[in-house]
KEZAFI-569012 format. One record per residue: x, y, z of N, C-alpha, C in turn; residue in three letters. Coordinates in Angstrom, 2 decimals. Atoms other than C-alpha are relative to their C-alpha. Example, Ala and Ser with C-alpha at 12.3 -4.5 7.8 and 13.67 -1.06 7.14 Angstrom:
BEGIN
0.89 / -1.19 / 0.00 / 12.30 / -4.50 / 7.80 / 0.90 / 1.20 / 0.00 / ALA
-0.82 / -1.19 / -0.06 / 13.67 / -1.06 / 7.14 / -0.77 / 1.09 / 0.73 / SER
***
This chain:
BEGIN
-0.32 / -1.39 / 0.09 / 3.21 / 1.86 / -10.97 / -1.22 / 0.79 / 0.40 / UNK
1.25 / -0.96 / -0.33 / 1.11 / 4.44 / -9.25 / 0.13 / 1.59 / -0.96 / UNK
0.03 / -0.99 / 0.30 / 0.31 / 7.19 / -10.94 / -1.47 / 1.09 / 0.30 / UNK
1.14 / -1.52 / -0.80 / -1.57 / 10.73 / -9.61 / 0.27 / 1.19 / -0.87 / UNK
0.44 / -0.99 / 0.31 / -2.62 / 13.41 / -11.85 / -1.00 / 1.05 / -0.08 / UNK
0.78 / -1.24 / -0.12 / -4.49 / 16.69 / -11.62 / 0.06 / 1.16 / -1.67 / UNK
0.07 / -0.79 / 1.31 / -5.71 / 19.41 / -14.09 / 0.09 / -0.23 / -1.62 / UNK
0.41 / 0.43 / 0.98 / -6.67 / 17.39 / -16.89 / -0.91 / 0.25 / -0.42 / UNK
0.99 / -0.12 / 0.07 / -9.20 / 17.78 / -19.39 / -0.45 / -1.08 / 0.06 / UNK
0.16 / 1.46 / 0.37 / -11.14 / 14.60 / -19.42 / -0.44 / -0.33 / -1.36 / UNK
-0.18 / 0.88 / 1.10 / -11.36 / 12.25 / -21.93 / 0.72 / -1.97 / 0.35 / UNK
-0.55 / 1.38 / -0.01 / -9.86 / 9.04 / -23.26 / 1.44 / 0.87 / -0.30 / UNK
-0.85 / 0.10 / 0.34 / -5.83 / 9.53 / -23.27 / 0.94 / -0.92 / 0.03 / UNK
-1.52 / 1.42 / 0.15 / -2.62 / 7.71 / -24.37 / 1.18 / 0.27 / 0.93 / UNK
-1.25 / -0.08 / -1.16 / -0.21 / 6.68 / -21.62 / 1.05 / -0.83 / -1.14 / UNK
-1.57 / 0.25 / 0.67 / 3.30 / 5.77 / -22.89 / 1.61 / 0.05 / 1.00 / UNK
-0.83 / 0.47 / -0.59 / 6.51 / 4.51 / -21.46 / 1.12 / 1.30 / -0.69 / UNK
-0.91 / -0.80 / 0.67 / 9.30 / 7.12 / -22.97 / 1.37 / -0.19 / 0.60 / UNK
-1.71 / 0.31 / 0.05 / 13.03 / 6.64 / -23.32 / 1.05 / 0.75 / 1.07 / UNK
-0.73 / -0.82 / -0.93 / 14.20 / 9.63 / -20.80 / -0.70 / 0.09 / 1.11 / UNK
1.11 / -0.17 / -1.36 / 13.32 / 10.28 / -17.42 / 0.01 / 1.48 / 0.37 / UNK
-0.12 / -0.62 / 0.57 / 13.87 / 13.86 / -18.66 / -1.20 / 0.66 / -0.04 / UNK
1.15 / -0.76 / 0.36 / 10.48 / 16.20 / -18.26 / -0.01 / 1.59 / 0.56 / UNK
-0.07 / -1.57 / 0.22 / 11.41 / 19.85 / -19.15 / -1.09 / 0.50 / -0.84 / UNK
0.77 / -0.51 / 0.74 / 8.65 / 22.11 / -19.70 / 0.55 / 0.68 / -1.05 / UNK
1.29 / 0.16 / -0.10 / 6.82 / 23.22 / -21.76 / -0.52 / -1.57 / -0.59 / UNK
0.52 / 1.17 / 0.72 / 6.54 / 20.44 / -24.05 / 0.64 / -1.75 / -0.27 / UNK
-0.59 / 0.81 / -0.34 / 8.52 / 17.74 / -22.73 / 0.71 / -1.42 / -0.85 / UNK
-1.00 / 0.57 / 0.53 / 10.48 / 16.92 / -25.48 / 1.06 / -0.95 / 0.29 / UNK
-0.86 / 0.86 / -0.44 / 13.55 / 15.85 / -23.34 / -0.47 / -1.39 / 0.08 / UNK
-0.52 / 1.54 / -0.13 / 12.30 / 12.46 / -22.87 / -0.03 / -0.70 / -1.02 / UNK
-0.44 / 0.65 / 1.37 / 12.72 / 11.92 / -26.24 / -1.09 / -1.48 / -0.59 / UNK
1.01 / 1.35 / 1.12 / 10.55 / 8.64 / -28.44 / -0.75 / -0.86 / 0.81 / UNK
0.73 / 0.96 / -0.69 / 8.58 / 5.89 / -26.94 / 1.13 / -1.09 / 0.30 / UNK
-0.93 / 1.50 / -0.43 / 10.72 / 3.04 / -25.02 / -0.38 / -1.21 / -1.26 / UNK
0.31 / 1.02 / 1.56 / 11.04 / 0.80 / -27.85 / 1.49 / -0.81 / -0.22 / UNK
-1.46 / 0.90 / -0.38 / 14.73 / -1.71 / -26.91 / -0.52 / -0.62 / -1.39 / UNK
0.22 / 0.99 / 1.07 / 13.40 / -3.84 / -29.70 / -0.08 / 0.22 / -1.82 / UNK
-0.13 / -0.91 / 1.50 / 13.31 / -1.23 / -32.72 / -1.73 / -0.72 / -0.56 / UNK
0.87 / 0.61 / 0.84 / 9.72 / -2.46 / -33.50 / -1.30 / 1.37 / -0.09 / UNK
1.47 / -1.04 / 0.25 / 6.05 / -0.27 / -34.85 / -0.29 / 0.31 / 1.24 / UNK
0.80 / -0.39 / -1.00 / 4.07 / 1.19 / -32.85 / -1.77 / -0.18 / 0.03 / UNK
1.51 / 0.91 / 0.17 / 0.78 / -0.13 / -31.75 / -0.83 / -1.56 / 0.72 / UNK
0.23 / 0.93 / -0.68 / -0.90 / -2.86 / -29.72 / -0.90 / -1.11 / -1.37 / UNK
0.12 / 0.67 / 0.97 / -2.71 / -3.68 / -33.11 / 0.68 / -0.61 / -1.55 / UNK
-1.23 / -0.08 / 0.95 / 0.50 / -3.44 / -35.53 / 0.30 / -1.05 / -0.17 / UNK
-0.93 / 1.59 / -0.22 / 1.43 / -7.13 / -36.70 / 1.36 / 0.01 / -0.42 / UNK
-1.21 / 0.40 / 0.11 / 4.79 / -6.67 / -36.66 / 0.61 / 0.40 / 1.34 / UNK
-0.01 / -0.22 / -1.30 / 4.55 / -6.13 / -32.73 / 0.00 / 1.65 / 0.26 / UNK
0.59 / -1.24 / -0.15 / 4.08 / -3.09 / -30.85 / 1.63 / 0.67 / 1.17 / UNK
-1.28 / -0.98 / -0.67 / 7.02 / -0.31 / -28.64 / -0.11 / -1.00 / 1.30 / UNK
0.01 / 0.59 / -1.55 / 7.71 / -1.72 / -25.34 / -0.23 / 1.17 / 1.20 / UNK
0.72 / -1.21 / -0.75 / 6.64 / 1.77 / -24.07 / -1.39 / 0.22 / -0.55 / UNK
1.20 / 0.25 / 0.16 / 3.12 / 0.99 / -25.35 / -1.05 / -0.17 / 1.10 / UNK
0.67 / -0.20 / -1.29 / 0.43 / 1.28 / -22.63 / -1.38 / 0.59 / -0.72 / UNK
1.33 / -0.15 / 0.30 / -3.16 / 1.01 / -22.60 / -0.64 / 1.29 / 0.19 / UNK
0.64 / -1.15 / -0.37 / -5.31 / 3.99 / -22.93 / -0.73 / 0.52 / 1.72 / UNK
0.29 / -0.31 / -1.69 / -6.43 / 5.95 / -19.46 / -1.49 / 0.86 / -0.31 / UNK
0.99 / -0.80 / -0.09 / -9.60 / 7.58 / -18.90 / 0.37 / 1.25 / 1.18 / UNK
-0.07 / -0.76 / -1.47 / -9.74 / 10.72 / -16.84 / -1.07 / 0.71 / 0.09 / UNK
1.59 / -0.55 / 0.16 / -12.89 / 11.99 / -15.49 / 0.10 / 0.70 / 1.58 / UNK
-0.42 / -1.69 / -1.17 / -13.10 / 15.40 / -12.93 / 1.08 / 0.34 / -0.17 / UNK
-1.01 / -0.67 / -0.20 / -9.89 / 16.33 / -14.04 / 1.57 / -0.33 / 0.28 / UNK
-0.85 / 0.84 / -0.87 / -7.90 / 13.91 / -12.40 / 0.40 / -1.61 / -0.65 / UNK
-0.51 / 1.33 / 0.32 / -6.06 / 10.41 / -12.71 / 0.57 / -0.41 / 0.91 / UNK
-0.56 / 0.18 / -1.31 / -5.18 / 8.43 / -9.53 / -0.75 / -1.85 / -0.37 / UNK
-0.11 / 1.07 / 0.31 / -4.88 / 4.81 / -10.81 / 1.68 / -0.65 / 0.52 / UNK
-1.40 / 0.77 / 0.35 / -2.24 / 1.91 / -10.53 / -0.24 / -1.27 / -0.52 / UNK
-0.31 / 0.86 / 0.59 / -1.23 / -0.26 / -12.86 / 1.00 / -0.97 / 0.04 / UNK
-0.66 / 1.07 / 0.14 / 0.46 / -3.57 / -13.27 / 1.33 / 0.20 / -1.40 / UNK
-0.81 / -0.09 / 0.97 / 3.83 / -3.65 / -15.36 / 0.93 / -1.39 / -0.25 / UNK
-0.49 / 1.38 / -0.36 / 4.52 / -7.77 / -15.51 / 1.50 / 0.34 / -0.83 / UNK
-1.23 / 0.36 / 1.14 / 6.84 / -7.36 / -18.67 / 1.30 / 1.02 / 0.10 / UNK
-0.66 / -0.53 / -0.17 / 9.28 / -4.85 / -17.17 / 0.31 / 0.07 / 1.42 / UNK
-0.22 / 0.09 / -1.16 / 11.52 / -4.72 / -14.15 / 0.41 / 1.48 / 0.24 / UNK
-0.11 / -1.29 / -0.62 / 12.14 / -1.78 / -11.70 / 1.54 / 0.09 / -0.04 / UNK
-1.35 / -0.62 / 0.71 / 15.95 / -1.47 / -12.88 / -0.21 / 0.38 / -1.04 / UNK
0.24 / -0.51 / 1.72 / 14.48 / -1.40 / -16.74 / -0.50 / 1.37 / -0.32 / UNK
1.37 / -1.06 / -0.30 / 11.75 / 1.23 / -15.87 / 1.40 / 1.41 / 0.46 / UNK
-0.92 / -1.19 / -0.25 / 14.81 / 3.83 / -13.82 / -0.13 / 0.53 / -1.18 / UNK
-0.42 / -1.04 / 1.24 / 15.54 / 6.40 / -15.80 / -0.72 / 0.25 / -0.94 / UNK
0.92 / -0.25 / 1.13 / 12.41 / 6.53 / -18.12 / -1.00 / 0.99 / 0.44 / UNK
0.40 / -0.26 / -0.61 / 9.84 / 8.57 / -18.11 / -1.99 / -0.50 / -0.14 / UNK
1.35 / 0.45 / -0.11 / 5.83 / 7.79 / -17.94 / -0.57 / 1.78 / -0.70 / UNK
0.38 / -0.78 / 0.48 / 4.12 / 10.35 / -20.60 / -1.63 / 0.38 / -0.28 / UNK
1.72 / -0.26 / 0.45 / 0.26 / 11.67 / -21.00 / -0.16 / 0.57 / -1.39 / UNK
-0.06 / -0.77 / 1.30 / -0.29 / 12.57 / -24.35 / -2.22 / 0.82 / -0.02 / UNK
1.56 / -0.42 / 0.03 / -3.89 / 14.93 / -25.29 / -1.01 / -0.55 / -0.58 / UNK
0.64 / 0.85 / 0.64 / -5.27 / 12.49 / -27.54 / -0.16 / -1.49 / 0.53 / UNK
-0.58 / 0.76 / -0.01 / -5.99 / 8.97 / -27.27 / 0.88 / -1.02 / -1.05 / UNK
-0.38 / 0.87 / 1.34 / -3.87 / 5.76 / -29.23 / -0.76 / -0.44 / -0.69 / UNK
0.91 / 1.18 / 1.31 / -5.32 / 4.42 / -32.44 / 1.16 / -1.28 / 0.30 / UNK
-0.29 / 1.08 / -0.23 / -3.20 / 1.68 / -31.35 / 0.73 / -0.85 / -1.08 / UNK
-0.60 / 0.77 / 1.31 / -1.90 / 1.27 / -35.06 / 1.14 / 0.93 / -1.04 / UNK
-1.03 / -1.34 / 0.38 / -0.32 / 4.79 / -35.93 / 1.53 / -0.19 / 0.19 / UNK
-1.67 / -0.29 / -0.79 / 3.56 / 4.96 / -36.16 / 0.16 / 0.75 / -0.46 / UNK
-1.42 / 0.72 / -1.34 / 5.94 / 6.20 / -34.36 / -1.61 / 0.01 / 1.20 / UNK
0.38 / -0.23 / -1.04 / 3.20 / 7.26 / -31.89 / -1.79 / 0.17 / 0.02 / UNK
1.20 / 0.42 / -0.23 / -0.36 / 6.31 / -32.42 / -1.04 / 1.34 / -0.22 / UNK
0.67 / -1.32 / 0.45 / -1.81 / 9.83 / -33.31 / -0.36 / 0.88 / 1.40 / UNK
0.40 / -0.82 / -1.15 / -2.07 / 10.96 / -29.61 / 0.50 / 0.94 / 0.16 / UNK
0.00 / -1.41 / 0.09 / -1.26 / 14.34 / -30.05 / 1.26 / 0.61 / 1.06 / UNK
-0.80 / -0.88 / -0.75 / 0.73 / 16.92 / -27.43 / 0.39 / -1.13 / 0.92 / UNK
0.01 / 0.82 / -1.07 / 2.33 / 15.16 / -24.69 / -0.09 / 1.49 / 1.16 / UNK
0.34 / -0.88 / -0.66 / 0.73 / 17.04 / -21.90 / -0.11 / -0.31 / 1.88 / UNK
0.06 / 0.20 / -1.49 / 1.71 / 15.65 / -18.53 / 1.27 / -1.53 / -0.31 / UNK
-1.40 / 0.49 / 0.25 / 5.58 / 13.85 / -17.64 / 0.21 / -0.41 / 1.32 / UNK
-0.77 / 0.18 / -1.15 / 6.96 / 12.05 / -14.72 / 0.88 / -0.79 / -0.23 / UNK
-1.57 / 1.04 / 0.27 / 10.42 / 10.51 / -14.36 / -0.64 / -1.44 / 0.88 / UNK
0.02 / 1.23 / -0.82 / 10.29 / 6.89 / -12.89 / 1.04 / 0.22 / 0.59 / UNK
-0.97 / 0.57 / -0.89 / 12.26 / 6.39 / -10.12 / 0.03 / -1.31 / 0.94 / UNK
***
């Protein structure tokens, strides 16, 4: 998955897989919870497993984000219709539902 963003502040933030492919401003509610088929915590450190819209933290530095990542454990029929979320914080990785990363402040649908 490629992903290209602008007008960030930098930092460390939490990327996240989300259930809609659905991103109506302002605060992009519509795509509704973290992809999570399996009903399980949230968290890459959670032992009772972690969302399947879980995704490693991103750095962004000048502003920007123009990375691509690998997605072994999901196929490009699973992925349609979801959407890929920036939140302003990053994950504590152990927080549920959503790891304490704050606003979600940047939305794209997968297609």
């Amino acid at each position: 998955m490629k992903i290209n963003v602008e007008n960030l502040k930098d930092g460390i933030r939490a990327l996240h897989i989300h259930e809609k492919g659905e991103c109506k401003t302002p605060d992009f509610i519509t795509a509704g919870g973290h992809y999570n088929p399996e009903n399980k915590k949230h968290g890459f450190f959670n032992p009772e497993g972690y969302h399947k819209g879980d995704l490693p933290n991103i750095q962004v530095m000048k502003g920007k984000i123009n990375l691509e990542i690998l997605l072994p454990h999901y196929t490009i029929e699973e992925l349609k219709g979801k959407s890929i979320m920036i939140h302003e914080h990053q994950d504590d990785y152990v927080s549920d539902p959503a790891g304490h990363a704050g606003k979600r402040i940047a939305c794209g649908e997968i297609k």
